[in-house]
MITIBA-139074 format. One record per residue: residue in three letters; y, x, z of N, C-alpha, C in turn. Coordinates in steps of 0.001 Angstrom, whole numbers, padded with zeros to 6 digits, always signed. Atoms other than C-alpha are relative to their C-alpha. Example, Ala and Ser with C-alpha at 12.3 -4.5 7.8 and 13.67 -1.06 7.14 Angstrom:
<pts>
ALA-001190+000890+000000-004500+012300+007800+001200+000900+000000 SER-001190-000820-000060-001060+013670+007140+001090-000770+000730 
</pts>
This chain:
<pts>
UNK+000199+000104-001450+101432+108932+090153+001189-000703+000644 UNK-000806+000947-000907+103253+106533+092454+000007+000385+001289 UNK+000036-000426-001746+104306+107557+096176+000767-000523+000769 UNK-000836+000303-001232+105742+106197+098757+000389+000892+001207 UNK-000581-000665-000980+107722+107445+101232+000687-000688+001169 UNK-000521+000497-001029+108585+105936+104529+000793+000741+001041 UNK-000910-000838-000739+112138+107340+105981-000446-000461+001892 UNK-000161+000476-001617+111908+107224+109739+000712+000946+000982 UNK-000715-000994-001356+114331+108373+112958-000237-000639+000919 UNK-000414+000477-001320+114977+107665+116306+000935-000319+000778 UNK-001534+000333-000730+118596+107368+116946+000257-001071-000592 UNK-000591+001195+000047+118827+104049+115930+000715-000187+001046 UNK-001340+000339-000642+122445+102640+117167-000115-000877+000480 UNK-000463+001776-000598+122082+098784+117624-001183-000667+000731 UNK+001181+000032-000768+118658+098889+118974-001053+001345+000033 UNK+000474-001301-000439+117447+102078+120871-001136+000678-000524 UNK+001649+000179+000096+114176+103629+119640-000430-000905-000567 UNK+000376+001554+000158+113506+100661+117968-001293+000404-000841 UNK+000993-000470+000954+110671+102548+115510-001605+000027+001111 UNK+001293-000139-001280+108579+103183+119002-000385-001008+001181 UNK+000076+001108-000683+109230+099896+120108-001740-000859-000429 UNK+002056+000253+000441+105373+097957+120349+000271-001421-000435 UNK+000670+001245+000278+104335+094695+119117-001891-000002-000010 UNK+001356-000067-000034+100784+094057+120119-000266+001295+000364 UNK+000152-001457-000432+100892+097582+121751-000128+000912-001315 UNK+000445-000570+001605+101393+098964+118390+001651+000234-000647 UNK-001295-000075+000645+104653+100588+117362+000611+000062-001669 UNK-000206+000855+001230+106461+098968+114988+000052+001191-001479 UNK+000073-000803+000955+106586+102073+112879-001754+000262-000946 UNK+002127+000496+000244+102502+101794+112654-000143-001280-000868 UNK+000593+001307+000986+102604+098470+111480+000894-000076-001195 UNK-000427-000596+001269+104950+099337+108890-001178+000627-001301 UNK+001172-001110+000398+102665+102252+107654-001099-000749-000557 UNK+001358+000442+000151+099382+100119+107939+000395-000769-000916 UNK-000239+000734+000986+101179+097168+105713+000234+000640-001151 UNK-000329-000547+001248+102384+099455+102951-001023+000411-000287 UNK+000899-000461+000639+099191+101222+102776-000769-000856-000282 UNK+001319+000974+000566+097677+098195+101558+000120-000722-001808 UNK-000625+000186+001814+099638+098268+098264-001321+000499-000485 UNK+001199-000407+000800+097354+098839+095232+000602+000799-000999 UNK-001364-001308+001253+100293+100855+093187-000031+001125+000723 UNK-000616-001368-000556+101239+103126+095496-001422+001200+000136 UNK+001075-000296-000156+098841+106045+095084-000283+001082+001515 UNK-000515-000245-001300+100050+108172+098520+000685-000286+000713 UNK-001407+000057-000453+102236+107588+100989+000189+000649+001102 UNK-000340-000706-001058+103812+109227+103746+001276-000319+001049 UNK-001134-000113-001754+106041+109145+107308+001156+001055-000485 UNK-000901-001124-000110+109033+111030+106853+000962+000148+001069 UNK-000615+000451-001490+110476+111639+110141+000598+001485+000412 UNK-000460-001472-000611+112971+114442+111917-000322+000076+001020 UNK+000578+000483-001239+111463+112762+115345-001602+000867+000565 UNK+001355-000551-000063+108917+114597+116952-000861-001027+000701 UNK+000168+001031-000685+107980+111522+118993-000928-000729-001049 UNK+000793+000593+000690+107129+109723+115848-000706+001018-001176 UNK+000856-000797+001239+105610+112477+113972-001334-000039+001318 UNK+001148+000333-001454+103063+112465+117185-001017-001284-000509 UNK+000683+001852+000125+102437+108713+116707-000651+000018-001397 UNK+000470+000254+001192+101860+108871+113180-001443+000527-000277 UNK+000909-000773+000461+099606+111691+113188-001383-000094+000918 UNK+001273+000240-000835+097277+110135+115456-000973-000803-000876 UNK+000941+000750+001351+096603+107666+112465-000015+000809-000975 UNK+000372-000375+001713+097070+109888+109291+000518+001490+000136 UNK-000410-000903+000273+097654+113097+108409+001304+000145-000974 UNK-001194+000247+000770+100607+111759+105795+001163-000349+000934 UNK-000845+000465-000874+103182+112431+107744+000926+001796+000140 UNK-000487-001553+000208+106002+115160+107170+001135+000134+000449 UNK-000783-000432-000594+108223+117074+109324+001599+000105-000831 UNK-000738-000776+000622+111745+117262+108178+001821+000252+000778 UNK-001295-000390-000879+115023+118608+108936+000895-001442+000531 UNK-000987+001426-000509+117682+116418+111042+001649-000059-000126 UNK-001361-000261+000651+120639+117407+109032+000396-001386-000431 UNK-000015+001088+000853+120102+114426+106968+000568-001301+000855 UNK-000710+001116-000676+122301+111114+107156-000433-001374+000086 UNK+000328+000819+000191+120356+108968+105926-001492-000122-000869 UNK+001382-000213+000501+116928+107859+105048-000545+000496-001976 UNK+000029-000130+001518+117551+108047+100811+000108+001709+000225 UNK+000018-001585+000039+118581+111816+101373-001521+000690+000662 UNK+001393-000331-000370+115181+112394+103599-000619-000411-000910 UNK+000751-000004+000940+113017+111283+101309+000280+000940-001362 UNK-000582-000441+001320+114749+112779+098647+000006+001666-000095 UNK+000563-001057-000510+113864+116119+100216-001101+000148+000034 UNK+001377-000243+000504+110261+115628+100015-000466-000356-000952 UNK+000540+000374+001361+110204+113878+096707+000075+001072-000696 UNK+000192-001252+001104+111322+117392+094905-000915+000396+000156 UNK+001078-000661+000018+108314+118587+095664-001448-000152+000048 UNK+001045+000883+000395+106084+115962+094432+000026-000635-001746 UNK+000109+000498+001223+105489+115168+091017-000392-001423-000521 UNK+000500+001575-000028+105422+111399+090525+000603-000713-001132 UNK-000126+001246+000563+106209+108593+088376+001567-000774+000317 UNK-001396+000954-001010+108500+106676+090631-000416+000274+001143 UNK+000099-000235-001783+109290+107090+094601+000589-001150+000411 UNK+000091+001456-000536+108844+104009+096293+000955+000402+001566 UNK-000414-000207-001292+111589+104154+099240-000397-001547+000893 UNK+000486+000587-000516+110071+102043+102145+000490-000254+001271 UNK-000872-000406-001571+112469+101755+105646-001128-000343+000864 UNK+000862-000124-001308+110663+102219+108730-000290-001424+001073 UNK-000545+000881-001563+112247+099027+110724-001031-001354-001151 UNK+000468+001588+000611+110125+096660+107860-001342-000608+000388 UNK+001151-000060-000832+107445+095858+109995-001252-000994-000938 UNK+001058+000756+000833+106023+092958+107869+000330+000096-001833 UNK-000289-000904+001563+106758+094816+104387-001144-000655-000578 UNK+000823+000840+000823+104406+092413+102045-000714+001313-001123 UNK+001188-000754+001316+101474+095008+099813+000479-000525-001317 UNK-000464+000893+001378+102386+092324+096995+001425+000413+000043 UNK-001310+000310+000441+105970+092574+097149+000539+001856-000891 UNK+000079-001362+000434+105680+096542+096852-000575-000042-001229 UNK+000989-000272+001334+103397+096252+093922+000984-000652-000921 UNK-000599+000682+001100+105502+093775+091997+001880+000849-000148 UNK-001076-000656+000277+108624+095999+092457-000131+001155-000793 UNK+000171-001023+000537+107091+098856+091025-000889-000264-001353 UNK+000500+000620+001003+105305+096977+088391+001302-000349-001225 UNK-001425+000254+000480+108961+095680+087272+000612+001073-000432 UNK-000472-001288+000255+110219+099322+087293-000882+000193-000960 UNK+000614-000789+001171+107485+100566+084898+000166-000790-001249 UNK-000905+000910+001343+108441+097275+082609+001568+000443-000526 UNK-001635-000701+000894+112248+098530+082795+000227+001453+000333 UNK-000455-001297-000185+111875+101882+082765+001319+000718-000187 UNK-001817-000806-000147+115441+102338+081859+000730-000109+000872 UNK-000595+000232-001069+116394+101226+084816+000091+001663+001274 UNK+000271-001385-000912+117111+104398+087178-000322-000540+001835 UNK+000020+000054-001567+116875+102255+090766-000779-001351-000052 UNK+000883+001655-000057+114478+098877+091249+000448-000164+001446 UNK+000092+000397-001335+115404+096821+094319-000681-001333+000325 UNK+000823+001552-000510+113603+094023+096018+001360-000704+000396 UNK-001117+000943-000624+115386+090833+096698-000556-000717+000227 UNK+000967+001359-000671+114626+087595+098395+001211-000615+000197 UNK-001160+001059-000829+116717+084453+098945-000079-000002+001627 UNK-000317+000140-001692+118322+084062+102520+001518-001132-000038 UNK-000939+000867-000145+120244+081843+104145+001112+000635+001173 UNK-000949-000900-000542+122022+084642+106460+001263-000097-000581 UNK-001341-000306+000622+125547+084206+104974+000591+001195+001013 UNK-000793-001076-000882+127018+085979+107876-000394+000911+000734 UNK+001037-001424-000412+124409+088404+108997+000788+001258-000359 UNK-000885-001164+000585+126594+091743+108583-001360+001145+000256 UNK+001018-000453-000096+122878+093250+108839-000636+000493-001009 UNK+000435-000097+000987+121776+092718+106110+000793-000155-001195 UNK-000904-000244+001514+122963+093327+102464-000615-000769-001095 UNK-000016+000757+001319+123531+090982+099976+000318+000459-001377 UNK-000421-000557+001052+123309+091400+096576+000465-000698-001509 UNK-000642+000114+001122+125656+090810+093507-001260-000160-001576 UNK+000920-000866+000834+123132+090829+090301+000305-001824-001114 UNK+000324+001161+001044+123012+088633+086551-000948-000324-000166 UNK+001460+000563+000170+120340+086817+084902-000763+000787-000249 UNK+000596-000934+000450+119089+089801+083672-000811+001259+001143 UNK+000312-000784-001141+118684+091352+087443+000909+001244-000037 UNK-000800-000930-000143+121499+094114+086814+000682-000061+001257 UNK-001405-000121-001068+123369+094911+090125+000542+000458-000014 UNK-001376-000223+000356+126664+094685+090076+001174+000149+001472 UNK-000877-000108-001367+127911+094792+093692-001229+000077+001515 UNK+000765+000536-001191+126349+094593+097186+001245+000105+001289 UNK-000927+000363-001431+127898+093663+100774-000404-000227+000778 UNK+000544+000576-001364+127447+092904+104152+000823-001400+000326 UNK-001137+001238-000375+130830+090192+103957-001068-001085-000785 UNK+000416+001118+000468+129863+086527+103313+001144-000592-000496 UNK-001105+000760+000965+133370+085868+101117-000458-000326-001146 UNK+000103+000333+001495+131645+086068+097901-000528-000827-000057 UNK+000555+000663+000384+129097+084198+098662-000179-001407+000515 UNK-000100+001466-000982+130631+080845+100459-000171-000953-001302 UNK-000065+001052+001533+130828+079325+097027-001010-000588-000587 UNK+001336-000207+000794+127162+079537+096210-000591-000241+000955 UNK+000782-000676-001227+125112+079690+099654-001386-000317-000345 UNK+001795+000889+000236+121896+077463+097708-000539+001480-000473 UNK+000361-001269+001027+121563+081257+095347+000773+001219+001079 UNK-000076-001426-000808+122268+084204+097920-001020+000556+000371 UNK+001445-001172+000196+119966+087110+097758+000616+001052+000695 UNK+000096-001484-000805+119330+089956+100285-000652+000747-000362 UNK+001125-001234+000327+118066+093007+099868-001174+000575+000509 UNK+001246-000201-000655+114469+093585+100410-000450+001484+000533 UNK+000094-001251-000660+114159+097143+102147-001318+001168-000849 UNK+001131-000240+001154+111589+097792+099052+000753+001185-001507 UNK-000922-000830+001176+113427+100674+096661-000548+000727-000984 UNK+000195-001000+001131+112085+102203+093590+000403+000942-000500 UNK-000456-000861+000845+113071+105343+091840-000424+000905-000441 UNK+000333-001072+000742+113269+107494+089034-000093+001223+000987 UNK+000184-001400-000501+112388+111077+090449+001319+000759-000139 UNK-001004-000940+000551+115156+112722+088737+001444-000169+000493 UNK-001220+000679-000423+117753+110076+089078+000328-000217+002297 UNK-000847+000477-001458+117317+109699+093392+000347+001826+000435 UNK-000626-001246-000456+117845+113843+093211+001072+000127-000275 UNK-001484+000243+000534+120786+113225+091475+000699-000548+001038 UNK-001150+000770-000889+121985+110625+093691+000150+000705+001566 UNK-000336-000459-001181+121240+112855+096856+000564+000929+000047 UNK-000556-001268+000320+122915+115816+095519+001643-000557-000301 UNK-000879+000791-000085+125779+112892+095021+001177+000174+001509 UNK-000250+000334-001715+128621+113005+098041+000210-001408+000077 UNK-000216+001070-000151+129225+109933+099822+001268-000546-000518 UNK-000939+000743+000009+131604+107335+098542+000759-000939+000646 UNK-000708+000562-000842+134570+105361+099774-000676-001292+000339 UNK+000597+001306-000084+132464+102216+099483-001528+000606+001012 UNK+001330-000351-000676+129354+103621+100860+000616+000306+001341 UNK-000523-000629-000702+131409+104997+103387+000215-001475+001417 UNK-000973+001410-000097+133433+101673+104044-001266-001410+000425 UNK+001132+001172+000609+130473+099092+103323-000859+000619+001058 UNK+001147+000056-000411+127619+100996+105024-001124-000290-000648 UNK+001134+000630+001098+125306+100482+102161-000567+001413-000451 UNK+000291-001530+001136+123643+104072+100700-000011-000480-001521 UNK+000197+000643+001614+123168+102050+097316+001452+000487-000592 UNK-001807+000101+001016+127183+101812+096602+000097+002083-000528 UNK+000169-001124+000696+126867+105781+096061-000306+000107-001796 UNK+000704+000263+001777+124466+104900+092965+001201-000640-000877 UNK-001355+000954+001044+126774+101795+091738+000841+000756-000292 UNK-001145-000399+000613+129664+103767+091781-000201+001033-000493 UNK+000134-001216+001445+128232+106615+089828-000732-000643-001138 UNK+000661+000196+001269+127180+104396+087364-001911-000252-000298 UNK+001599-000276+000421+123249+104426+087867-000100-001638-000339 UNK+000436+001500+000534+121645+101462+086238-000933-000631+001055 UNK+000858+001193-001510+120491+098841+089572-000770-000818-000590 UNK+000413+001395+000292+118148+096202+088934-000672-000098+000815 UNK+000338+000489-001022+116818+093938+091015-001440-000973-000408 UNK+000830+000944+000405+113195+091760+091095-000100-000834+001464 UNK-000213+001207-001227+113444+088329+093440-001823+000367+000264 UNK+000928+000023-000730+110363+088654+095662-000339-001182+000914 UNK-000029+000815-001729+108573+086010+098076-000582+000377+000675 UNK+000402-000793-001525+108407+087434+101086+000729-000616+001359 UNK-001024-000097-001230+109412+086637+104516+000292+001209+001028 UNK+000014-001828-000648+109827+090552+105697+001340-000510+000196 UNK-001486-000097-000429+112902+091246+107648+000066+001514+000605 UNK+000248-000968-000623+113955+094689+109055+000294-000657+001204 UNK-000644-000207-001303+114199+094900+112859+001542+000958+000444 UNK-001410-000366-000550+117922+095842+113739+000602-000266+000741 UNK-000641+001163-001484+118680+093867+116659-000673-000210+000897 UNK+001275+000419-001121+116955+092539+119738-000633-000988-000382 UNK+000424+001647+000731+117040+089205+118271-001182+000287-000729 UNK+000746-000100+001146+115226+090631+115479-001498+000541+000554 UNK+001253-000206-000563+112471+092106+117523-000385-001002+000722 UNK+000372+001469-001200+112020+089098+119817-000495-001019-000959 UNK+000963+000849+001030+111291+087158+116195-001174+000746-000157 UNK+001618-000078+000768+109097+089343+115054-001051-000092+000984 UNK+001490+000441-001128+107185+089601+118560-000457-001376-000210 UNK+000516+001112+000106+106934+085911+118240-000718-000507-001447 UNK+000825-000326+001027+106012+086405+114605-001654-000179+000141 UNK+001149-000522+000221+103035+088171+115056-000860-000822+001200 
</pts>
């Protein structure tokens, strides 16, 4: 069994509410939702939200949609609270702000994971030409797709800018291994960086990455909502 899980809050920092923000009268957390459920892997999925606002919204479309505490710092630890108590395969982490999250791109990440099952974390990637986006996270990785670093700085990658890869908001994982990593405390890099991943790296979990084409972006900005309104 395959599940997805879509973290979601409401205190976004750099753009207010931004989950209950509309496109086409339709908050962007909805069109999230509706795109992922069009994967053909994933065999449930669900809202995970401490928001009562968007547990409301959700549950007007689905009944997958689960209350949880607002202790939590971050969306990998929420989910990671309702995955113990699901028996699955792999847990597809899915962020809330990915409004045009590609069905295909989900399927081929979790397709990749069941090819490297030794892998304990699958991430989506996509070329970008963002060098200096401190938004989004770039990622380090060999021919083989191992990741070996990630960042928000554009020093590493002035050298290279034709081959720079972001991270697609698309996360796979072992069951076992993301209880591990939430039972993990935070690290100086995670800390420092702003990345939840660098936790994993620096305990060693085995990253890999599959290049995706997609043009998905999260919303984190105004900018970024003002594309996608014009997007859609």
């Amino acid at each position: 069994m395959i599940i997805g899980l879509i973290p979601a809050r409401l205190k976004s920092k750099r753009l207010k509410e931004k989950l209950l923000l509309r496109i086409r009268n339709k908050p962007l957390i909805v069109h999230t939702y509706e795109n992922a459920l069009r994967s053909k892997k994933i065999n449930s999925l669900f809202v995970c939200t401490d928001s009562p606002r968007i547990f409301n919204v959700i549950k007007k479309k689905t009944s997958n949609v689960i209350m949880t505490s607002t202790r939590f710092k971050n969306g990998t630890d929420r989910i990671a609270s309702v995955a113990k108590n699901i028996n699955c395969k792999l847990v597809i982490d899915i962020q809330g702000d990915e409004v045009f999250v590609d069905p295909k791109s989900i399927d081929q990440v979790i397709n990749f994971h069941i090819q490297n099952y030794k892998a304990d974390i699958v991430i989506g990637s996509c070329k970008t030409k963002r060098i200096k986006d401190k938004s989004i996270v770039k990622l380090v990785f060999n021919k083989k797709g191992e990741v070996n670093d990630m960042t928000r700085e554009d020093n590493f990658c002035k050298f290279d800018k034709k081959n720079l890869y972001k991270q697609v908001d698309i996360i796979s994982f072992k069951p076992d291994k993301l209880q591990k990593f939430s039972a993990l405390r935070q690290t100086k890099n995670e800390i420092k960086r702003k990345i939840e991943l660098m936790r994993a790296l620096d305990n060693k979990f085995k990253i890999k990455t599959v290049v995706v084409k997609t043009d998905s972006f999260s919303v984190n900005t105004k900018s970024d909502y003002e594309k996608a309104k014009k997007k859609y």
